[in-house]
C-alpha positions as CSV (number, residue, x, y, z in Angstrom):
1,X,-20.6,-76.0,-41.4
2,X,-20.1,-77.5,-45.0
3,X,-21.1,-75.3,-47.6
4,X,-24.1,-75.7,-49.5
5,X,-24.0,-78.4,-52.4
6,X,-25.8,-76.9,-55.8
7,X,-24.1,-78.8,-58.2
8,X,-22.5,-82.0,-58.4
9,X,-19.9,-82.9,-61.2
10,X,-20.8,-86.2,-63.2
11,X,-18.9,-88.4,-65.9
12,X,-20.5,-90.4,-68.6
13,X,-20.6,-94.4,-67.9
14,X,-20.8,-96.9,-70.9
15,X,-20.0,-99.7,-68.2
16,X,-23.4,-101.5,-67.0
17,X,-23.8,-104.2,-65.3
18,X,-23.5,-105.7,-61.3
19,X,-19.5,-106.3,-61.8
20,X,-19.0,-102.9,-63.3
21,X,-21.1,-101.0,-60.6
22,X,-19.7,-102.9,-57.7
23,X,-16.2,-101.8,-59.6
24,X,-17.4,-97.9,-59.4
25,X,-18.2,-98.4,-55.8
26,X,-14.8,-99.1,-54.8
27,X,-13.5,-96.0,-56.5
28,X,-15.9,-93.8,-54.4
29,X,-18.3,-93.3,-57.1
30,X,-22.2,-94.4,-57.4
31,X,-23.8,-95.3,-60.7
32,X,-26.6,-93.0,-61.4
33,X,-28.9,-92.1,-64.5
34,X,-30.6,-88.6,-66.1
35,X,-33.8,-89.1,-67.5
36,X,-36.6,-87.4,-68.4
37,X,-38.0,-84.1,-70.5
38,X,-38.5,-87.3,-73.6
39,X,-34.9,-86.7,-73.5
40,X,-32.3,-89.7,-73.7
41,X,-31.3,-91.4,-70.9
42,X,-27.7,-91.0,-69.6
43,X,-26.0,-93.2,-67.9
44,X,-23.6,-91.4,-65.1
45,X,-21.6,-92.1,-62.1
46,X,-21.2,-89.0,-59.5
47,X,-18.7,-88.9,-56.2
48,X,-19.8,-90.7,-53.3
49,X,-19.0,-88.0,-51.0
50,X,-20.9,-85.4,-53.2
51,X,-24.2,-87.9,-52.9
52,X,-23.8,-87.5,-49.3
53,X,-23.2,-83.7,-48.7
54,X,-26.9,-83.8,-50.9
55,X,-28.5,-86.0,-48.9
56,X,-27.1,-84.6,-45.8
57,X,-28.1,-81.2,-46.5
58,X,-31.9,-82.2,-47.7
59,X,-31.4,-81.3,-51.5
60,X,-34.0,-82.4,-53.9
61,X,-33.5,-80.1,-56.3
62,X,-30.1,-79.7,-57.7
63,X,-28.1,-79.3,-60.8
64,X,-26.3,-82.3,-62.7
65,X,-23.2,-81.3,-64.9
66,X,-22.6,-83.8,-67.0
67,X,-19.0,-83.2,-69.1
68,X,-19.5,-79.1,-67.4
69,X,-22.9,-78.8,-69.0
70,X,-25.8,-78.7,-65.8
71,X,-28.9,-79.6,-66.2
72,X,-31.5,-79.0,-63.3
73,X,-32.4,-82.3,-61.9
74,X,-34.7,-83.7,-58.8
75,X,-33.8,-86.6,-56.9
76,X,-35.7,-88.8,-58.0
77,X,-35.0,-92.3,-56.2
78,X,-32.2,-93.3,-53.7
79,X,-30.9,-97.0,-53.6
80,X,-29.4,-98.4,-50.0
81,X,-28.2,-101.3,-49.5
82,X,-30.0,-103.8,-47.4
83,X,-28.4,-102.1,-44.2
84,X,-29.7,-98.4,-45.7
85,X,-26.1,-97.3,-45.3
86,X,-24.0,-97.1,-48.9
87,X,-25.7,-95.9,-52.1
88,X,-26.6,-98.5,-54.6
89,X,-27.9,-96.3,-57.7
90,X,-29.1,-92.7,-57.7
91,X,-32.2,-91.7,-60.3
92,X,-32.3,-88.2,-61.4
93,X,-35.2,-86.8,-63.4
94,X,-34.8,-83.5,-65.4
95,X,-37.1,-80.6,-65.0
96,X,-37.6,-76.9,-65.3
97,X,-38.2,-74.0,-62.4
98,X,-41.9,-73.9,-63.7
99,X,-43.0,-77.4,-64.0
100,X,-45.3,-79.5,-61.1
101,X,-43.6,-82.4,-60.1
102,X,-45.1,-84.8,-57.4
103,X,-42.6,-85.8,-54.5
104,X,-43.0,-87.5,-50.9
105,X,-42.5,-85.1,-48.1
106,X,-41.6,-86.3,-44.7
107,X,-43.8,-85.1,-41.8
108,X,-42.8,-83.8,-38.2
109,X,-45.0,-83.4,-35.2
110,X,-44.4,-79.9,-33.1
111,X,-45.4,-79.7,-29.7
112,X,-46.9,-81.8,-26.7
113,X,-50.3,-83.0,-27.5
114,X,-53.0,-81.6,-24.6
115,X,-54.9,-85.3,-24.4
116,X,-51.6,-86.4,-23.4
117,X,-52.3,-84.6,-19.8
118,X,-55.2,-87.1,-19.6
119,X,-53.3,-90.2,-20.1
120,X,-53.3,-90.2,-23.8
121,X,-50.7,-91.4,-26.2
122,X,-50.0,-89.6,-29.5
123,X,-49.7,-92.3,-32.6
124,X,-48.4,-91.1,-35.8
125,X,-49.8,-93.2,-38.2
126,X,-48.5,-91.2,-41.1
127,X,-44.9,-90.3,-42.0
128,X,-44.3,-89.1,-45.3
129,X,-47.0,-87.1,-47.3
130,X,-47.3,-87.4,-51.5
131,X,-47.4,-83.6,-52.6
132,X,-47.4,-81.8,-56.1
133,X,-46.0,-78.5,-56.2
134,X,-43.8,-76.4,-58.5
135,X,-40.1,-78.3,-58.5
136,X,-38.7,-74.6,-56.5
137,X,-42.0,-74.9,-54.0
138,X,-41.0,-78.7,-52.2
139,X,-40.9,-78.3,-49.0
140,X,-38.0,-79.9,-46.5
141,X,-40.9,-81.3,-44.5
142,X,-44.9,-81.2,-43.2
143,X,-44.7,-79.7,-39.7
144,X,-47.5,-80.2,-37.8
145,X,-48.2,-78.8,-34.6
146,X,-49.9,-81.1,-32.3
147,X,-50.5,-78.9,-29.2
148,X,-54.5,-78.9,-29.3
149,X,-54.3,-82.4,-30.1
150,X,-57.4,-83.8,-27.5
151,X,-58.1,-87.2,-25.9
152,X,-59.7,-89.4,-29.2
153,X,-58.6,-87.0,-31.5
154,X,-57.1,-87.1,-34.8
155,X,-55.7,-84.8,-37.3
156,X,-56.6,-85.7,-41.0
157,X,-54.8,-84.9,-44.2
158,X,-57.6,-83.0,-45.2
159,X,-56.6,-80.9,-42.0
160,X,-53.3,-79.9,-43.1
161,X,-52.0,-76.4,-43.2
162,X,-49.5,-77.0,-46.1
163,X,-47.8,-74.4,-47.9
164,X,-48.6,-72.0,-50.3
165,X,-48.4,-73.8,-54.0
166,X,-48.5,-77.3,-52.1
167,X,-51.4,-80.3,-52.6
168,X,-51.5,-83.3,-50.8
169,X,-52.9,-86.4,-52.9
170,X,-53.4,-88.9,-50.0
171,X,-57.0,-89.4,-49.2
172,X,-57.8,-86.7,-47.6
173,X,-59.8,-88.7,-45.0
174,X,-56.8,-90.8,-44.0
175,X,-55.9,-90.5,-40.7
176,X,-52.1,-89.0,-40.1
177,X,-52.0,-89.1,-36.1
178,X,-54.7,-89.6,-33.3
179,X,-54.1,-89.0,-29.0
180,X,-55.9,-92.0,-27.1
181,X,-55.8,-93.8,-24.1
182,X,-53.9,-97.2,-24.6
183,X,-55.9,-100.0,-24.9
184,X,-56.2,-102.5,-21.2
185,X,-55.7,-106.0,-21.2
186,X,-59.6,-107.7,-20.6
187,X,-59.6,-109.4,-17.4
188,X,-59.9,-112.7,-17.9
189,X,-63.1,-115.0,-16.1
190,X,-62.2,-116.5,-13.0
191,X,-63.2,-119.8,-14.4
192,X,-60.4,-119.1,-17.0
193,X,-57.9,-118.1,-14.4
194,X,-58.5,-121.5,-12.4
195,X,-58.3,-123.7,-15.0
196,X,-61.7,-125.0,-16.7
197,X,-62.9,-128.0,-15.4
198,X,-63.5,-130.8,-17.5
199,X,-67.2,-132.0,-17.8
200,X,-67.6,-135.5,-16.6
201,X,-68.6,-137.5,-19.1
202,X,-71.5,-140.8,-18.6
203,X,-71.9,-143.4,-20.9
204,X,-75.3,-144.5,-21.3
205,X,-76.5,-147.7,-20.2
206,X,-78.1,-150.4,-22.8
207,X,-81.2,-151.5,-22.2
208,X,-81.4,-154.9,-20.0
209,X,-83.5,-156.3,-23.4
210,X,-80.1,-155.5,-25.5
211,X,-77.8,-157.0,-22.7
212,X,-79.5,-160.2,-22.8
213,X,-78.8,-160.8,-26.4
């Protein structure tokens, strides 16, 4: 088991540009940036292999050394490429132990629905949840447990049981995953199913004053 990442090591960039970051890439390094705190902004570029091993382990918070001075940062915004597999550019925001910061939070489902006994089939129409909580309260995730989940039930975001310190600021009447019965193809009218037929069609005769002009 890798050891747990708290800080990751970055250098000062003064290169910008597409050519220049493509250049970093190749060394094993992503461009990056430390903002926030109406501090400057600080362009940086941090190991590859140290982005991963944060990612990997589910960091959000974690501390930036910049030239062997940290600063406590949270993960702000990941860039993929378009096949979501190399970083592009990392955003790290500054903040402090006792400051509320607002973060997406993925959810998991727990358990085997009960309306699922009855045919039903459990739809999770919500993944991730927007929370604000203290920057050392975010959760790794929203578990929910689905277990007495019924038939045409849903569970709401109002529902939640989230952790102590933690709001959600979805609509709390927003639906984040229901149990029903799949919807049946309508049988379609025999009429349909034969073919319709086409009405015949009869052209009216003109009168026998109008034919003889």
């Amino acid at each position: 088991m890798s050891e747990n990442l708290k800080t990751i090591n970055a250098t000062p960039r003064k290169t910008h540009g597409t050519q220049k970051a493509v250049q970093l890439r190749r060394q094993g390094l992503v461009p990056a940036i430390v903002y926030g705190h109406k501090e400057a902004v600080v362009s940086i570029s941090i190991s590859v292999d140290d982005m991963k091993r944060v990612i990997r382990q589910g960091s959000r918070i974690i501390d930036v050394a910049i030239d062997g001075k940290p600063e406590k940062c949270l993960v702000q915004e990941v860039q993929w490429d378009v096949f979501g597999k190399d970083f592009l550019h990392v955003d790290f925001k500054r903040i402090s132990a006792d400051e509320k910061v607002q973060v997406t939070v993925a959810i998991q489902l727990r358990g085997t629905a009960k309306g699922q006994a009855e045919g039903g089939v459990v739809n999770m129409q919500l993944h991730d949840l927007e929370v604000e909580c203290l920057a050392t309260q975010i959760p790794d995730s929203i578990r929910i447990n689905i277990a007495d989940l019924d038939l045409d039930q849903a569970i709401h975001i109002r529902e939640l049981k989230l952790p102590e310190g933690v709001k959600a600021l979805g609509d709390p009447d927003e639906v984040v995953v229901s149990c029903a019965k799949p919807m049946e193809e309508e049988e379609k009218p025999a009429e349909a199913m034969e073919g319709a037929v086409e009405p015949e069609v009869i052209t009216a005769r003109k009168p026998a004053e109008e034919e003889a002009e």
